[in-house]
N, C-alpha and C positions, 0 to 999 in steps of 0.2 A: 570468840567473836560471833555476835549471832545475823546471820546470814539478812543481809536485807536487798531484794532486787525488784529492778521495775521495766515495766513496759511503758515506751513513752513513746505511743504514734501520733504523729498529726492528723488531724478531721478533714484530709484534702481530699480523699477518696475513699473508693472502700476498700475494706480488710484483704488484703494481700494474702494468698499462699504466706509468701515471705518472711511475712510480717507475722503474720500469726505463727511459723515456726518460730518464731523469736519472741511471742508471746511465750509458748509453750515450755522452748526451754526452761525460760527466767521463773516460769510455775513451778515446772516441775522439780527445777534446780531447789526452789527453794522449799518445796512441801519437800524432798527429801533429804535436807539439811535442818528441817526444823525451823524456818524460816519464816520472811517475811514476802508476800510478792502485792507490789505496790504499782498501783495502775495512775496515770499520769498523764494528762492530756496538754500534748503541746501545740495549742493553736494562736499561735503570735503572727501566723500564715493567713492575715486576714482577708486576703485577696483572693486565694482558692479556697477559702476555709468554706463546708456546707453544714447546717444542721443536720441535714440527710447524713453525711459519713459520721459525724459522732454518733448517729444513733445506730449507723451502721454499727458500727464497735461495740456500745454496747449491747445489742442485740446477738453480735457475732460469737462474744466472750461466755451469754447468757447459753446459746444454743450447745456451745461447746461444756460447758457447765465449768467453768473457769471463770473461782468468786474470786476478787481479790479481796487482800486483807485492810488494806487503806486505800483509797482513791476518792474521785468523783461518786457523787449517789451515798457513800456506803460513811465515807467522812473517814477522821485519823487524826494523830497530835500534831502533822506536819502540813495542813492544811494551808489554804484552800490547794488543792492539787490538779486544779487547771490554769497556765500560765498566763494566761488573760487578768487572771484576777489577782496576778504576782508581783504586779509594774512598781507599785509603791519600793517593793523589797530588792528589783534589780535596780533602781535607779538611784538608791542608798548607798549596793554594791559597787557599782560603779563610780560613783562620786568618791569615795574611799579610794578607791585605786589613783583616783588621781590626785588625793590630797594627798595620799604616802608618794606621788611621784614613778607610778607605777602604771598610769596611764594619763591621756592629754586629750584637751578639747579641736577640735579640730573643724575649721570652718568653710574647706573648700567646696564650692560649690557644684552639681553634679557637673555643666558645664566645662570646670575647669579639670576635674576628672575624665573628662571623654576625652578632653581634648592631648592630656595627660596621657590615653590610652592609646590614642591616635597614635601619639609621636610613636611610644614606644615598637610599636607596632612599624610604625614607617621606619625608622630608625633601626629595624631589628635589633633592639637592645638587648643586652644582657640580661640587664633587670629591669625586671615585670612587676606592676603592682604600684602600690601608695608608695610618692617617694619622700613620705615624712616632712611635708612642706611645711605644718603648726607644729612640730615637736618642740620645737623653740621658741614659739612664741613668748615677746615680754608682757607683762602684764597691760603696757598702753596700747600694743598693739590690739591685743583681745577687748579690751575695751571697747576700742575702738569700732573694731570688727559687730558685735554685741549691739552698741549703738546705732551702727544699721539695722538692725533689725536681723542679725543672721544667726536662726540657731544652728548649737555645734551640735555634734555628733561625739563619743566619747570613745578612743581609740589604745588597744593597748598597746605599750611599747613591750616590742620585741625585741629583746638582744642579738644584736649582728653576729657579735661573736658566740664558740660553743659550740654544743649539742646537747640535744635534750633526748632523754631516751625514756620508755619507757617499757615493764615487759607486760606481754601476753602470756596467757595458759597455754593458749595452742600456738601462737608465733615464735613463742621466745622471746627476748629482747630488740626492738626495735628503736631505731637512732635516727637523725634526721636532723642534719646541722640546723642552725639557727636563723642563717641567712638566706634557708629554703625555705624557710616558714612566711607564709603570709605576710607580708609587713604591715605589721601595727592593722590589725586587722578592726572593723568597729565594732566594738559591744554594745553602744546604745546609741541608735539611733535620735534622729533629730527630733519627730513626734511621739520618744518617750515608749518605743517598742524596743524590748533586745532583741541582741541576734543568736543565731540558735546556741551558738556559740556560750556567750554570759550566762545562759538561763538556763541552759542545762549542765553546765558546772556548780550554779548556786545552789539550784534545784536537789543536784544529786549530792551534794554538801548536807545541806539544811534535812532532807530526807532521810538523812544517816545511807544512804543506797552505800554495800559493802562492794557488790563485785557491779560490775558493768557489762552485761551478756547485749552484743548489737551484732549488726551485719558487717562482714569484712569493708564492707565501701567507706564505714567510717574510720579506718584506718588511719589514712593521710590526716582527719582531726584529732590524733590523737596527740600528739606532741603541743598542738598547741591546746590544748585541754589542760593538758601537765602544766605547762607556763604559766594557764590562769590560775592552776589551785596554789603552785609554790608562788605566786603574786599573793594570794589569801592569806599562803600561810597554811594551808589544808593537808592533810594526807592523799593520797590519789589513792582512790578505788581501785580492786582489783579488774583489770580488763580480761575479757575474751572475749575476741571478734571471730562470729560465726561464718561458716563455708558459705559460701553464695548457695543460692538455688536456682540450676541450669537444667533448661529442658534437653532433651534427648542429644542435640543438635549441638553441645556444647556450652550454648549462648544463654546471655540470663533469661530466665525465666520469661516470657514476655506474652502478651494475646496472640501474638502470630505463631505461638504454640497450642494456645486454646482457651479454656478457659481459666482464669487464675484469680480473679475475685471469691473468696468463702460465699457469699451471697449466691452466684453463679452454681457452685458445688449443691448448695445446700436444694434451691430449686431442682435443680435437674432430681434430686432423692437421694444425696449421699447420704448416709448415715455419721451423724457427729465422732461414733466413735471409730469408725472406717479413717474419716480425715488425721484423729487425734491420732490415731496406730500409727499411719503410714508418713505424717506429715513429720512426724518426732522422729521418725528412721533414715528422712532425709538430710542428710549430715547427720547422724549418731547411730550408735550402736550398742546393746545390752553386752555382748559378747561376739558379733558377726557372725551370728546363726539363727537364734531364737527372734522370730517374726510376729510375732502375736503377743502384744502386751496391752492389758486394759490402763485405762486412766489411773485406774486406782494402785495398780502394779508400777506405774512408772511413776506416782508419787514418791514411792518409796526406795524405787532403785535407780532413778535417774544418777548419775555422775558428770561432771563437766572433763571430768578425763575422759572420756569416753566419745565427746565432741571431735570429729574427723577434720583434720588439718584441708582438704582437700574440697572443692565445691562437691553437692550435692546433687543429682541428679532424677529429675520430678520425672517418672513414669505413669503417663495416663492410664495408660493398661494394669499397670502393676496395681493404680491406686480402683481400678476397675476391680482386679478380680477382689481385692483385702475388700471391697465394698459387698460384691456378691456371700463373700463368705461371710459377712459379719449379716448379711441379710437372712442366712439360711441359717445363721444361729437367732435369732431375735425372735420372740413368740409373734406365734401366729395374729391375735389379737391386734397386737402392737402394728405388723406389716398392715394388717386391713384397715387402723386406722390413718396409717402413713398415704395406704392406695386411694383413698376413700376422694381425698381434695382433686388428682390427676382425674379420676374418672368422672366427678363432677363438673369440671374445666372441661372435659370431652365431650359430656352431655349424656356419657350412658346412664350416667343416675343421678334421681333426682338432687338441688344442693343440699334439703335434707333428707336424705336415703329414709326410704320405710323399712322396716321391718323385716319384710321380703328383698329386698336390694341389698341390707345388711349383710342378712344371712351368702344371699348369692356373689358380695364378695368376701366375704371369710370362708368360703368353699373355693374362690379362687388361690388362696394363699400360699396353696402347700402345692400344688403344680405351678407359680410364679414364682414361688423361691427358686425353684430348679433353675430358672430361664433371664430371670432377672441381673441386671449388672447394677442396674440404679431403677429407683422407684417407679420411676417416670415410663419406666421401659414396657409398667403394665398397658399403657393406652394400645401399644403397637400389639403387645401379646394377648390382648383381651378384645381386642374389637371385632373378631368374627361373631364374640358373643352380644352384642349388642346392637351391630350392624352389619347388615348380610349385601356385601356389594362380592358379586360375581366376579371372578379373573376370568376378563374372553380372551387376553393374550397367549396364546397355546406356547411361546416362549417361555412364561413363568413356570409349565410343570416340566418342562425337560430339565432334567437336572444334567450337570457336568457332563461328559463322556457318554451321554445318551444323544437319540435324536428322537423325533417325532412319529415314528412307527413304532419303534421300542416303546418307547411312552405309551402309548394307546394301549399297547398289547401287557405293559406292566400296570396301568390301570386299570383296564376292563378284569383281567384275572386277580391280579390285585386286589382288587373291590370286590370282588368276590369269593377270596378268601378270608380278607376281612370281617365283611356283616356276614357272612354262614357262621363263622368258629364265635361271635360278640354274640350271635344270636342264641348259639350252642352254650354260652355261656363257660365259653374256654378261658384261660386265665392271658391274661397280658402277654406272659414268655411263650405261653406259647403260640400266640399270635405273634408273634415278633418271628420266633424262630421259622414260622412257616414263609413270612413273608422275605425272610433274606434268603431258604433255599428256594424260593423262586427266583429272586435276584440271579443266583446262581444258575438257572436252568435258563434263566432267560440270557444269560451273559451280558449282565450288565451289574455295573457299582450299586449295593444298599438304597442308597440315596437315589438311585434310580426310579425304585420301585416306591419308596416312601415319599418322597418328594413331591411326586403326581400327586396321590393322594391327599398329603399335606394340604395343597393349594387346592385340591376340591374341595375341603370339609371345613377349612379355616379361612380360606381366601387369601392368605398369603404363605410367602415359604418362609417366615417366621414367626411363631406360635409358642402356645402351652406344649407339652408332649402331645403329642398323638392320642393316646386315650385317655387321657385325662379332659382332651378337647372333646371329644366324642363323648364320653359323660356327664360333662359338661351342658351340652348340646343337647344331648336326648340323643336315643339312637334313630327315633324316624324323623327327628329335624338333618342329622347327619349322611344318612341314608339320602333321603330327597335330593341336598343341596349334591349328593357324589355321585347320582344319575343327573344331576340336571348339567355336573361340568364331563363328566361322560359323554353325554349325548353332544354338547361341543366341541370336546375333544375331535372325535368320530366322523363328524361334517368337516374336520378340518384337512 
């Protein structure tokens, strides 16, 4: 059987964390089966639907470099594969079922449903839901009805009695009597929309789609998905419903964690293949060890065995540091053209950089790798070089476990073991190594003695390295600004 899977999000919002690891799998599932992965836009959601989110998506799928093989844009033999433009073929689907007696038109009005809902509700009933009031209608009744002016709505019938089961790769088999199911739920609406229900059954019929890779939350639709295909007559796809994706805290994934739109990621400066690494790890695993795998490595070894029975859990930091690392492997080039749009947006350089501002940020690259988590993070580590605003807070150079006389006295000496041995033209370690056996003579933490300094020379306590800044700088621009927060210090 040749593997065929699809991504089918609605254009209500934009690209989900979530959503996009369930892009991922269904990719990567299928580039390493030899496969098909088929993109599929279900917008029958005409009420939150925006052209901003579909273009969200595809922009999202472009950045991530996730082609599909049939969809929207690109075309395929199972076209059109946006469900907007599918109504003629569900409403074919539909009529079928109810001429074989396998579904019914149904004419209640919303009104008589509320009112419907009420009771049951006051009445604490057993049973919840459509209480099948047109399943029996005679043909004069409908007529009847019709002659009003009332259109139906097209409903399937569900078997009271039974169980419908079906299995998962990672559930196992799941069962779910008959008489829990929805009753007679509708498939096509009155103004000729399905419901998600019809249209992604058809959908994934008529598409040949082999396996079904979704989020566990569609779980509960799965038995009556089954109902609709053996109403067809269809084979049922293979299901695997993926682990949630839960922040730290347990709970699903949500903003009140942070950011969780791809759009949001991408701005801040994440790197597409940082998100691709670390998003694929969330719920799955190569072996539960190896952390590091490219796009083009997990086309080829993805497995659906390998999918974690258990939710996933989205690590900001974790997806921080896989970001910083994949920054310190990516050519220098590439990061200066990534920095270039941040520090334009900031105003250090021009919106099209000369020549000279090029070069001066492709000399930033290789001490902002060191320091960087995300792209963006150049504006804060780079604006001593481009604006020179003074710290007069004598707070910002005491570091930890130091106070304000320390400070002074690990400055002033500080500073002048600094620019003597820079002037001497001594190497880095060993300007380093003199400044922490002062630390020591002075009896106070490392960070004691650097810290002050830090916040002289760069104006804040986070930066490029230390002498990276100072070369940076020039040595008598660095010099000047570390007597002028000296001489502040001192008065203070």
């Amino acid at each position: 059987m040749s593997v065929r899977v699809r991504y089918a999000p609605s254009p209500t919002g934009l690209q989900h964390i979530g959503g996009i690891r369930t892009a991922l799998f269904n990719y990567f599932f299928a580039k390493s089966s030899g496969g098909k992965f088929i993109l599929r836009v279900e917008d029958t959601d005409r009420e939150r639907y925006s052209d901003e989110s579909l273009n969200d998506l595809y922009e999202t799928l472009d950045w991530l470099g996730i082609k599909w093989d049939e969809g929207p844009v690109v075309g395929g033999p199972y076209g059109p594969y946006i469900q907007s433009e599918r109504f003629d073929i569900y409403k074919k689907y539909a009529e079928q079922l109810v001429k074989e007696g396998k579904a019914y038109y149904c004419y209640c009005t919303p009104e008589r449903l509320e009112k419907l809902r009420e009771e049951q509700i006051k009445n604490k009933s057993e049973y919840q839901g459509y209480d099948r009031h047109c399943a029996n209608l005679t043909e004069e009744e409908r007529a009847e009805l019709e002659r009003q002016g009332i259109k139906p709505v097209i409903r399937l019938k569900v078997p009271t009695e039974g169980k419908t089961t079906f299995h998962d790769v990672i559930m196992g088999d799941i069962t779910r009597k008959n008489k829990d199911i929805s009753p007679d739920p509708i498939l096509l609406k009155s103004d000729g929309f399905p419901t998600y229900h019809l249209a992604n059954v058809i959908d994934d019929h008529l598409m040949g789609i082999t396996h079904i890779m979704r989020a566990q939350e569609w779980i509960p639709s799965g038995p009556l998905h089954v109902l609709l295909y053996e109403a067809f007559g269809w084979d049922v796809p293979v299901y695997c419903h993926l682990p949630m994706v839960m922040g730290k805290d347990g709970q699903k994934l949500s903003k009140r964690h942070g950011s969780t739109a791809v759009r949001e990621f991408r701005e801040k400066g994440y790197l597409p293949e940082a998100i691709i690494n670390y998003v694929t790890l969330v719920g799955w695993s190569l072996d539960g060890s190896t952390e590091f795998l490219s796009k083009e490595q997990l086309e080829k070894c993805f497995k659906m065995e390998n999918i974690h029975k258990n939710p996933g859990k989205f690590d900001y930091k974790k997806l921080d540091w896989f970001n910083s690392q994949y920054i310190r492997m990516a050519d220098d080039e590439r990061i200066a053209s990534l920095m270039t749009p941040y520090l334009v947006k900031a105003g250090f350089v021009s919106a099209h950089p000369t020549a000279e501002e090029e070069e001066k940020i492709l000399k930033l690259v290789k001490p902002a790798k060191e320091r960087m988590k995300v792209i963006s993070d150049i504006v804060d580590l780079s604006r001593f070089l481009f604006v020179d605003e003074p710290v007069e807070d004598e707070t910002a150079y005491i570091a930890k476990g130091s106070d304000l006389e320390k400070t002074k006295e690990a400055l002033e000496k500080g500073g002048k073991i600094l620019f003597d041995m820079l002037r001497d033209g001594r190497k880095d370690e060993e300007i380093e190594e003199a400044l922490i056996k002062l630390s020591q003579e002075l009896e106070i933490k490392v960070n004691g003695v650097f810290q002050p300094i830090r916040v002289a020379i760069t104006n804040s306590q986070v930066s490029l390295p230390l002498f990276d800044s100072i070369s940076l700088l020039g040595l008598d621009e660095a010099s000047r600004r570390f007597e002028r927060a000296l001489k502040m210090i001192k008065e203070k």
